[in-house]
C-alpha positions in Angstrom: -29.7 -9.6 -0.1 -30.6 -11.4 3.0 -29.7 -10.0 6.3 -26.4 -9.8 7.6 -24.7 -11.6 3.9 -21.7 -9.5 2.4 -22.0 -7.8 -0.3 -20.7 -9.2 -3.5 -16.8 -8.1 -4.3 -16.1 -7.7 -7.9 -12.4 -8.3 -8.8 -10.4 -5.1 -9.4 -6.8 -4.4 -10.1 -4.7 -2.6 -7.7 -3.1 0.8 -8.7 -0.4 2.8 -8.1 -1.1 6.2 -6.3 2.1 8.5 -6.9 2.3 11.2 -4.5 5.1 14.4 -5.5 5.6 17.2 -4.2 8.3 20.2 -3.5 9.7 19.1 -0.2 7.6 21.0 2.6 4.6 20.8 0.5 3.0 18.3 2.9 2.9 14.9 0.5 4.8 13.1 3.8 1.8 14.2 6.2 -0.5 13.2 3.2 0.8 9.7 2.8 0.9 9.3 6.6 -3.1 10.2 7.0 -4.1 7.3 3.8 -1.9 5.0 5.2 -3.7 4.7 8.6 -6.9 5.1 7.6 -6.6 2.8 4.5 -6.1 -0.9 5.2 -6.5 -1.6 1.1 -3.0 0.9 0.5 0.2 0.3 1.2 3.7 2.3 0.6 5.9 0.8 -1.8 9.5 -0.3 -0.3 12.0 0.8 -2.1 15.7 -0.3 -2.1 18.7 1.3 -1.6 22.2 1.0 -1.5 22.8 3.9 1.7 23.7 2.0 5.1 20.6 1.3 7.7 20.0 4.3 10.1 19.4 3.5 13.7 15.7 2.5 14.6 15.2 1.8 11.0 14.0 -1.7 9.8 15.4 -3.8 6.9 12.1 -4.9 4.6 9.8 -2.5 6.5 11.4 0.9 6.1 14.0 0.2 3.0 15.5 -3.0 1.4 19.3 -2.5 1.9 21.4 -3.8 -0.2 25.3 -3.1 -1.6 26.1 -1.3 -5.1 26.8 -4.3 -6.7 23.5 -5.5 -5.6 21.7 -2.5 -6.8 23.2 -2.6 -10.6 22.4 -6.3 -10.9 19.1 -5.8 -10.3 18.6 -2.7 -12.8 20.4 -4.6 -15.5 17.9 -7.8 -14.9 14.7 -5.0 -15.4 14.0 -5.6 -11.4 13.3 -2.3 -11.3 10.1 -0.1 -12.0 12.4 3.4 -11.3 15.6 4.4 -9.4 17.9 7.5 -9.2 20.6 8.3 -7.6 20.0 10.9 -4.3 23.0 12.6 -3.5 25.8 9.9 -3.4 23.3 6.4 -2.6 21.1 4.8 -5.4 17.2 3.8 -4.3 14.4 1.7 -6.6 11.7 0.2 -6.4 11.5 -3.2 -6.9 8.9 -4.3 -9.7 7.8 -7.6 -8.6 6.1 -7.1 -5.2 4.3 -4.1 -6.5 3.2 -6.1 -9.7 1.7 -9.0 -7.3 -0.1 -6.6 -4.8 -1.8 -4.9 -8.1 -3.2 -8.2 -9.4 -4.1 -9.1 -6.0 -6.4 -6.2 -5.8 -4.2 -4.0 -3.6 -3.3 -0.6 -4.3 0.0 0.6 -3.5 1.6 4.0 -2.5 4.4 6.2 -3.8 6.7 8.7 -2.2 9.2 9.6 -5.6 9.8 13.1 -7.5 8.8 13.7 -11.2 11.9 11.5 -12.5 10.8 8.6 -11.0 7.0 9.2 -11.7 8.3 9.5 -15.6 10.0 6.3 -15.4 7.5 4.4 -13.8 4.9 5.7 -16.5 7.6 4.0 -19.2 6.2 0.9 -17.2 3.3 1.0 -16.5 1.6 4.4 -17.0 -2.3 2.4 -17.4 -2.0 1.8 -13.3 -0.9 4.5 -12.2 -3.0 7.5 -10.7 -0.7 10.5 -10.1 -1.0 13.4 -7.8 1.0 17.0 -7.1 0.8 18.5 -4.3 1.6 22.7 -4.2 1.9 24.5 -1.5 -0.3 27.5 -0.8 2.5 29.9 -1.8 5.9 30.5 -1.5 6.8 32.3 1.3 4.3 29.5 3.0 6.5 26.9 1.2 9.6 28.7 2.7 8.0 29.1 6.5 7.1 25.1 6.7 10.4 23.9 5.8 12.3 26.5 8.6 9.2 25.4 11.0 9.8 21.6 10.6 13.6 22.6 12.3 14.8 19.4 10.0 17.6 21.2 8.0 19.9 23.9 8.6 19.4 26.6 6.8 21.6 26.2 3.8 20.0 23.1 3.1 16.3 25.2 3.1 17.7 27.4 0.7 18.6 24.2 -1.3 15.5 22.9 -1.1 13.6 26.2 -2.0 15.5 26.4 -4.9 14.5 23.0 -6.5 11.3 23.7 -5.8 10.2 25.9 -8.5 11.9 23.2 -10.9 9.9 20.4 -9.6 6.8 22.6 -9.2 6.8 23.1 -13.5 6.5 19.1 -13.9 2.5 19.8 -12.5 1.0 19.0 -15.9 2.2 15.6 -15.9 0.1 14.7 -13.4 -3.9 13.5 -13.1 -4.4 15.8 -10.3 -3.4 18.5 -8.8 -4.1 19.6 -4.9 -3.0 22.9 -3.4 -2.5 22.1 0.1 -4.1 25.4 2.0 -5.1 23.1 5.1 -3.8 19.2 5.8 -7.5 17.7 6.6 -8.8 18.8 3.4 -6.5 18.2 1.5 -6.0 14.4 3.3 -9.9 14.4 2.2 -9.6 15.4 -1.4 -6.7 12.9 -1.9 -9.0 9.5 -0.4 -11.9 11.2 -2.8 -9.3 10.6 -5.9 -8.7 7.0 -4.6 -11.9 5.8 -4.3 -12.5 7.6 -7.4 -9.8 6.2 -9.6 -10.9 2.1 -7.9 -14.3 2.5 -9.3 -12.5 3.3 -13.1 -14.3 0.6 -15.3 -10.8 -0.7 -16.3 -9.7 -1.7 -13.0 -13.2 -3.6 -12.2 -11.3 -6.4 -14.1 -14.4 -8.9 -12.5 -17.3 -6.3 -13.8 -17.9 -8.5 -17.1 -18.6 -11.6 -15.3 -20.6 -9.6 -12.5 -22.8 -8.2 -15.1 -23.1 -11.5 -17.4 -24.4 -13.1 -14.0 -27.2 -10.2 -13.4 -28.3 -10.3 -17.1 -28.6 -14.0 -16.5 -30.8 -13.4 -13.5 -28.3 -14.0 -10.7 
C-alpha cells in the first residue's frame, strides 16, 4: 500500500447491539459512553404513543404518534418489538433499522428481555445481546436512591423487578457485571468490535479474498 492510500473497506452488515439491564444497573451510562465515542453506532428511535415532554425532540428522542397510529403500524408488521410501559405503547420501527444494517451501520438498543425476545423472532442472526448486572444488591439498591430520580416507593418498585429481569441472563451473548463504569464501557466496545469482525457480517469478504487469490 502506497503512502498515505486508505485501506481497503470490505462490506459488512450492520448489527444490532441490545443493551438490558435491571434499571440502576448502569446500561444508560453504557450506551451514553458508545454513543460518543462510536461514530459507526447509533440508538435506535423508537415510537410511542405518550405525549412529547418539554425539551424533547420529535424524530431525535421518540417518534410520536396517537394510538390509532401505533396499532396500524403493528398490524402492517412495522414493527420489530413494542410493549406497553405503564399506560403508553413504544416500538421500534423495522424499516430504518433494516436500512442502516445493510448500509453497514450498527445500531443500538435500550429495551428489557421482552422486547429483546421479540426482536430475536425477527431477526435473532443480527443481533448481538448484552446484560448488564450490577455488582450486588444492596449496590443495585444504593445507585437507584443516589440517582435522586424516583421517590422512594418507586425504588422499591424498581428493586423488586429486578431480580425478575435479572433471571432472563442466559438469553443473552454476554454478560458484564458492572463493578466500575470505564471498564465496563471498555469491555462492551471490545464485544462490538468483536462481534463486526464475525465472518457472517463481512458480507464483501468473498470478493476481497477472490481478488487476493487472483493477485490483486
Amino acid at each position: 500500500m502506497s503512502k498515505g492510500a486508505k485501506p481497503f473497506q470490505i462490506e459488512r452488515r450492520g448489527l444490532m447491539l441490545v443493551l438490558s439491564s435491571p434499571s440502576g444497573a448502569g446500561k444508560s451510562t453504557i450506551s451514553r459512553a458508545i454513543l460518543e465515542s462510536d461514530p459507526d453506532i447509533s440508538m435506535s428511535v423508537s415510537v410511542t404513543t405518550r405525549p412529547k415532554r418539554p425539551g424533547e425532540v420529535a424524530g431525535r428522542d421518540y417518534h410520536f404518534v396517537d394510538k390509532t397510529e401505533f396499532d396500524l403500524m403493528a398490524n402492517r408488521g412495522e414493527l420489530l418489538e413494542f410493549a406497553k410501559v405503564f399506560d403508553h405503547y413504544y416500538g421500534t420501527p423495522k424499516g430504518p433499522v433494516m436500512d442502516a444494517l445493510g448500509q453497514g451501520r450498527d445500531v443500538m438498543f435500550d429495551i428489557d428481555w421482552q422486547g429483546t425476545q421479540q426482536l430475536a423472532e425477527q431477526a435473532e442472526d443480527d443481533m448481538v445481546r448484552i446484560f448488564i448486572l450490577p455488582p450486588s444488591t444492596a449496590e443495585l439498591e444504593r445507585r437507584l436512591h443516589t440517582r435522586a430520580q424516583d421517590p422512594p416507593e418507586v425504588v422499591a418498585r424498581r428493586m423488586d423487578k429486578a431480580a425478575d429481569e435479572m433471571s432472563h441472563y442466559p438469553e443473552y451473548d454476554w454478560v458484564i457485571v458492572n463493578y466500575d463504569i470505564d471498564k465496563s464501557v471498555e469491555q462492551v466496545r471490545a464485544i462490538l468490535q468483536s462481534e463486526r469482525l464475525r465472518r457472517r457480517r463481512q458480507v464483501g469478504l468473498g470478493e476481497f479474498v477472490k481478488g487476493l487469490r487472483a493477485g490483486r
